[in-house]
C-alpha positions in Angstrom: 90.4 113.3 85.7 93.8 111.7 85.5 93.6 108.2 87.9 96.5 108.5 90.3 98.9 105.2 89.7 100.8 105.3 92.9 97.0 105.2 94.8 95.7 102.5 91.9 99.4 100.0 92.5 100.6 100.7 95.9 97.7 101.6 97.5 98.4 105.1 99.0 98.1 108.7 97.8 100.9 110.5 96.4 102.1 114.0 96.9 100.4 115.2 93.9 97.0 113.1 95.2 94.1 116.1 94.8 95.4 118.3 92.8 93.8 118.3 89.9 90.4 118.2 91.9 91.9 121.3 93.8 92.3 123.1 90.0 88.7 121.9 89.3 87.2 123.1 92.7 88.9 126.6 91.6 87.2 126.7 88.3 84.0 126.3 89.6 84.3 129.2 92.4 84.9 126.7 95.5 88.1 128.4 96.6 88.0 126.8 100.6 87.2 123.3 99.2 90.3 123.7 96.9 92.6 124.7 99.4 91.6 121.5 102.0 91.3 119.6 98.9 94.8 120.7 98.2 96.6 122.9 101.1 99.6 123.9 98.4 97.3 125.3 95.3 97.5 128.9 96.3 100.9 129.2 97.0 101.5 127.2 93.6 99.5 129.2 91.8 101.9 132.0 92.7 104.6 130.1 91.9 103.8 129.8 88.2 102.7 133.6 87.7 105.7 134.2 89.2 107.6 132.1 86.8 105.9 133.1 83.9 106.3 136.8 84.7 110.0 135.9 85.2 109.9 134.4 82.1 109.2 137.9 80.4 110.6 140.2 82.6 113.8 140.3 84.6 112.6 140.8 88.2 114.7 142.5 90.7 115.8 139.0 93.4 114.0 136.9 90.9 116.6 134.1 92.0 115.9 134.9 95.7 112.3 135.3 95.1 112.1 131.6 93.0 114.3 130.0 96.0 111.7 130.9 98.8 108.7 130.2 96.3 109.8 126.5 96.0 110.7 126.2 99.3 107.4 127.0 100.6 105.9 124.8 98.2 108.3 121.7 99.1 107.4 122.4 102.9 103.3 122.8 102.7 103.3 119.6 100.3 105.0 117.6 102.4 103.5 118.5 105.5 100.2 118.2 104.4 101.2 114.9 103.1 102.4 113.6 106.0 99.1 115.3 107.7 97.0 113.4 105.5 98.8 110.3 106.4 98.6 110.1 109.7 95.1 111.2 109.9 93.6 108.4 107.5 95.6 105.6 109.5 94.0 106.6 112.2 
């Protein structure tokens, strides 16, 4: 695995900190330790099947469709960040 340089220098996780264990967890069938691991890998996932779909194939609201896809993402990244945050300064 990639070391995380933001955790290694500064000292605190990024918002990018577990996912590539969350991918791993997936490979190897642990679907609910991926999605603690990383709260966002699901709806990621979809993100990039949709993209590549769209990539292929014109979609009917594909721009629509994208918007809300990365909005979601931004917003359950962020929150679990700031989650994650607060909970280990505790």
């Amino acid at each position: 695995m990639l070391p995380c340089l933001t955790k290694k220098y500064l000292g605190y996780d990024c918002l990018g900190c577990g996912l590539q264990r969350a991918v791993a967890l997936i490979y190897q069938g642990n679907f609910v330790a991926a999605f603690k691991m990383y709260p966002a890998i699901y709806t990621l996932i979809l993100l990039g099947v949709f993209l590549l779909l769209n990539a292929f194939k014109t979609l009917k609201h594909q721009e629509s469709i994208k918007k809300w896809l990365f909005i979601i993402n931004i917003v359950i990244i962020v929150m679990s960040y700031i989650i994650k945050l607060s909970t280990t300064n505790l």
